[in-house]
N, C-alpha and C positions, 0 to 999 in steps of 0.2 A: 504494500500500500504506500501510497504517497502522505506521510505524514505530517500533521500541521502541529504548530506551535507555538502559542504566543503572538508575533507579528508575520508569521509567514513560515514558507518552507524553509528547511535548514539547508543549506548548500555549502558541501565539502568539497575539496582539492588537496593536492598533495605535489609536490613536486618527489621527480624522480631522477634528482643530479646524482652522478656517482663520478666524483673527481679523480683524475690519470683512465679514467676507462675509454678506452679507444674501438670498443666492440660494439655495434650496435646493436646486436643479439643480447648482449647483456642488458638492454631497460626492458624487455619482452616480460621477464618474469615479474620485475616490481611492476611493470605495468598491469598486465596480467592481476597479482596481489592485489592494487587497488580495484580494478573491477571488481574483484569477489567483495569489495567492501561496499561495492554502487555507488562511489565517488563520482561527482558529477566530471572532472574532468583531472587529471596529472598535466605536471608544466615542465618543460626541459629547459634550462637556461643556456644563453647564449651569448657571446661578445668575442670582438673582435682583441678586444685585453688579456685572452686566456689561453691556454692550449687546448684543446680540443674538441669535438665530432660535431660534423655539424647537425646542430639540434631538429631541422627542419628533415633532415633525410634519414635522422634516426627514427624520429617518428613515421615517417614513412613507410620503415622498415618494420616496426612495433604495430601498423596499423591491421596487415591481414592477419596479426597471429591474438589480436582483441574482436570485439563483436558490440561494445556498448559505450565504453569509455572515454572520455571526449580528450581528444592529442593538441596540450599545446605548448607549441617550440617558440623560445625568443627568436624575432626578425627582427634586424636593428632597421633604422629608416637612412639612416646617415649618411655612408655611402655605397647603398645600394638602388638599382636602377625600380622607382615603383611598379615600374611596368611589369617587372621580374618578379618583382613579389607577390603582385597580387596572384599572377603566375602560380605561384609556388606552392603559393596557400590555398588556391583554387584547386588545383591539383590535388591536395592531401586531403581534401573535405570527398573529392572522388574517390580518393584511392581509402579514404575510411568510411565512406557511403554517410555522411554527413556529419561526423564528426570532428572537424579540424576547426581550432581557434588560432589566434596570434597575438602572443604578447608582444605588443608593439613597444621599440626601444631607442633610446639615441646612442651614438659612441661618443662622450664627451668628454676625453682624455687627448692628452697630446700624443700619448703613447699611440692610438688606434690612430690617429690625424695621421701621423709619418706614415704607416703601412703604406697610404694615399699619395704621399705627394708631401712636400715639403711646409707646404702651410699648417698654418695651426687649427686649434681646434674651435670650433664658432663657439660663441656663445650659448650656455641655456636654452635660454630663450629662444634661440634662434633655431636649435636644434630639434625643441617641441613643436615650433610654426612649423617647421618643415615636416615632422611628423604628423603631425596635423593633416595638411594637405595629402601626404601618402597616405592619409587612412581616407581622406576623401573622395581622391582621386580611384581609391579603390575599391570602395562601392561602386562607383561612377562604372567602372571597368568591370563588374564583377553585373552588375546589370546590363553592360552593354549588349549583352545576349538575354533575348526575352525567353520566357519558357515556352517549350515548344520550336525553337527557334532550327534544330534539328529536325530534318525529314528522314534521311536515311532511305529513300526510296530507291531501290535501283531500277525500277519499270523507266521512268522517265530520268533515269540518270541524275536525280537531283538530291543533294543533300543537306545545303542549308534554305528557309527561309530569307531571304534575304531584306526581305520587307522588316526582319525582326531582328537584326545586326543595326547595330547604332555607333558614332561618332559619337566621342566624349566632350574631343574637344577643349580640353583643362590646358591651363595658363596659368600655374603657380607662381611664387617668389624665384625659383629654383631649377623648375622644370614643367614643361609642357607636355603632355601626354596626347594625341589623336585618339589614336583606338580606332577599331573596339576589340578589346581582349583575343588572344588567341585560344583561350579557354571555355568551353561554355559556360553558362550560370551556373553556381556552386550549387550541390542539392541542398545546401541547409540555404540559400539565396545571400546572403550573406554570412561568412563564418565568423564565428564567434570574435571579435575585438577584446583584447584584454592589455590594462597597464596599469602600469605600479604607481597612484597617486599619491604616493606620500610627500614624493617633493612639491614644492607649490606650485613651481615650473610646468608640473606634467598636467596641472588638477585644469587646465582650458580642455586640455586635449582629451583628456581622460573624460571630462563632464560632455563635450561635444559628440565624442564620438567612438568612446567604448561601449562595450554590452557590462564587462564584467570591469571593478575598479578594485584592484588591490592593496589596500595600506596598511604599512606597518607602525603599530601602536602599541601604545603600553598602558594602557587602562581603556575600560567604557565609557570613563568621560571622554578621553579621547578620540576612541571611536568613533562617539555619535556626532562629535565636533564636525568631525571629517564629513561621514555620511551626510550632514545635515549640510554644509559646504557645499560640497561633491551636487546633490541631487538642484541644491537652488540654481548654481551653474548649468545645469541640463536643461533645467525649466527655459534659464534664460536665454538655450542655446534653440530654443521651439520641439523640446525635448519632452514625450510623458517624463519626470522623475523618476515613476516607477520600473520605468525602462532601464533604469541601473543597479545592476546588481554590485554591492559591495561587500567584499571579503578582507579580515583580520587577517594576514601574515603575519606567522609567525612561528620562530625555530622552535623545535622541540626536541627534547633531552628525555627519553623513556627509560632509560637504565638498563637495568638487566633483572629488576625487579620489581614487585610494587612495594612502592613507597608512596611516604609524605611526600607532598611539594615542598620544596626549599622555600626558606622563607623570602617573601616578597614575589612568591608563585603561586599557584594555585588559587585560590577566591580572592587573593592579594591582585591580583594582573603578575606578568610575565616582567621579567627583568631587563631593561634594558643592558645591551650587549653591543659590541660594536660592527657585530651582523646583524642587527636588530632586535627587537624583540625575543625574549628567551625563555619560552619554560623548560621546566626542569623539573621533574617528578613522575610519578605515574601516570598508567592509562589512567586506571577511575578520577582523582584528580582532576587531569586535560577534558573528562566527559564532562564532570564539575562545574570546571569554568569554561567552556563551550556552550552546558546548558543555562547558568546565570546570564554569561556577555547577552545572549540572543535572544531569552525572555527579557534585557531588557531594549530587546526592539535595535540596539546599535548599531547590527551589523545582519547580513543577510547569511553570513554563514564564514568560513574559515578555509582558510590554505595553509597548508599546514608543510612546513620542510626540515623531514628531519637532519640529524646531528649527526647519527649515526645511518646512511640508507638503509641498507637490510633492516636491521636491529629494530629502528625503531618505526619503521614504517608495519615492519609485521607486528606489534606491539600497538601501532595507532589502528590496524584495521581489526585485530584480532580483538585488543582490548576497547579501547575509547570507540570507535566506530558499532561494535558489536554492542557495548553497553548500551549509546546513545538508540541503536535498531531495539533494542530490548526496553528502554525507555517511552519509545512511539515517536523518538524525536528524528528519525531520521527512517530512509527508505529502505527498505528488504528486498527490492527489485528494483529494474527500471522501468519506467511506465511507455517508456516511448524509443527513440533509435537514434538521437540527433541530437547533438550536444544544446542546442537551443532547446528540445524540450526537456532536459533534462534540469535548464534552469528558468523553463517556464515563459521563455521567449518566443514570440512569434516570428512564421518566414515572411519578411521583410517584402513587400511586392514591388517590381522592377520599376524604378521613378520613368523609365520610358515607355514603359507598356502602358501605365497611368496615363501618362500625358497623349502618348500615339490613341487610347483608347478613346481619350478625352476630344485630342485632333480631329478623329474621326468624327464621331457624335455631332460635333461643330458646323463640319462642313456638312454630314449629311442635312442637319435642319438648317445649314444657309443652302441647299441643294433646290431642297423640297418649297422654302420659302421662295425665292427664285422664281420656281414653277410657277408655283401658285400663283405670284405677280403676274408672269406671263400670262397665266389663263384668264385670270381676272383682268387684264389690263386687251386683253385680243375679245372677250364679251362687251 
């Protein structure tokens, strides 16, 4: 069953980093792990600052050996071509029959800048506007194909609609895009948008034009700070509010037993750390303060990255996740196949099919008007 409580559904995540691992085969099983938990989605991180795999083709590879789990790899926006991206991520929501999100990121070290070229690294701010626009331009692209827009007919050798292929057309700060996609429309119609709002910097972009918002905090006052920020930015972006899902990050330390939470964890909030937020103690505990933070309305649900991958991720699913199922606060099944239903999200309907349907309607009633003048005006 789809569990309610409090202010809403619970929505869980987990990331699945395992640092120096160069096998892509190896996130299969922790992925795999979190499904049997019914976690709405795992997150692979990514940057051009680190060594290793890239998180978009690992999942990839994770994708035919899951069946429910929603896959989402950091794509940085910085310097890579949007075109590509939306690409990329269009691609993965196929190749997991609609489960593919994207944590959208910037590279804002001088370190990742050289990789590029001898300039430096832009600004913040400047780095989230242009993020911004690749998440726009990528609907834009990701619509550019209407449903249906494939025929596949070989009798008449035809394969696309072409009445149903669109110009995008986009003119950023940055970069211009034509279009239209060389992908078709993703099946979730848009996949899932996900970014880390903690910084202020991200909280435009994040309130404009993510699905999911992730911040890392260290109390419910906190939280609901953020949330309550976060959702008036969305309003003011011509946004429902409710359209934003907000997730608590945050690290987790499970032990090797259960225990008490360290002090200034557990019904306390998480510790601040200089990876962020930090608990530290057991499952029952983490079920604890997951079930307080959310009855009181804060947050929409939690991302959870553990300390230990193996360790404590089988500890967050077997213990805290299974508690929270055995509580009624959380889901025993998936109710749906699509990372959007799985946090209650609608598929988005193509802003061109809208407008072309709307086009059409237009002109048939100045068609028929027209007429009618004509006949009226020849009696």
């Amino acid at each position: 069953m789809s569990a309610r409580h409090g202010r809403g559904l619970l929505h869980l995540a987990a990331a699945v980093d395992r640092p120096g691992c160069f096998d892509a085969a190896s996130y299969i099983e922790p992925a795999q792990l979190a499904e049997r938990g019914g976690l709405d989605f795992v997150t692979l991180d990514d940057s051009y600052a680190r060594p290793g795999p890239d998180a978009l083709g690992v999942l990839s590879r994770v994708a035919p050996a899951t069946r429910r789990i929603g896959l989402v790899p950091t794509v940085t926006t910085t310097h890579t071509e949007p075109f590509r991206v939306q690409a990329a991520v269009a691609t993965l929501d196929w190749a997991s029959r609609g489960r593919a999100g994207w944590r959208i990121d910037v590279s804002a070290t001088e370190g990742e800048a050289r990789l590029f070229g001898p300039g430096h690294a832009a600004p913040a701010d400047a780095l989230w506007a242009r993020a911004g626009e690749t998440a726009d331009v990528a609907a834009k692209l990701w619509d550019s194909w209407e449903d249906g827009a494939e025929i596949r007919d070989p009798a008449p050798g035809r394969f696309l609609d072409r009445a149903r292929l669109h110009h995008v057309d986009f003119t950023g700060s940055a970069f211009s895009v034509k279009g239209p996609s060389t992908v078709p429309r993703p099946p979730q119609g848009h996949p899932v948008r996900v970014v880390d709002a903690t910084e202020e910097r991200a909280r435009p972009t994040a309130a404009r034009y993510a699905d999911v918002a992730l911040v890392r905090v260290a109390t419910p006052a906190q939280a609901a700070d953020v949330q309550s920020r976060l959702r008036l930015r969305a309003a003011e972006s011509g946004r429902h509010p409710g359209s934003l899902r907000v997730l608590v990050s945050l690290l987790v330390d499970l032990g090797d037993g259960e225990r008490a939470a360290e002090p200034g964890h557990g019904g306390g909030g998480p510790r601040p750390s200089a990876r962020g937020p930090l608990y530290r103690g057991g499952p029952v505990d983490l079920a604890d303060l997951i079930t307080a933070w959310h009855a009181e309305g804060v947050a929409d649900g939690f991302h959870l990255i553990p300390v230990e991958p193996r360790r404590d991720l089988e500890r967050l699913v077997n213990g805290t996740v299974a508690l929270l199922q055995h509580r009624g606060l959380f889901r025993t099944f998936y109710p749906g196949s699509t990372l959007r239903e799985h946090l209650g999200l609608a598929r988005p309907a193509s802003q061109y099919a809208v407008t072309g349907a709307t086009s059409t309607k237009a002109a048939s009633a100045g068609a028929t008007s027209t007429k009618a003048g004509s006949v009226g005006g020849t009696s």
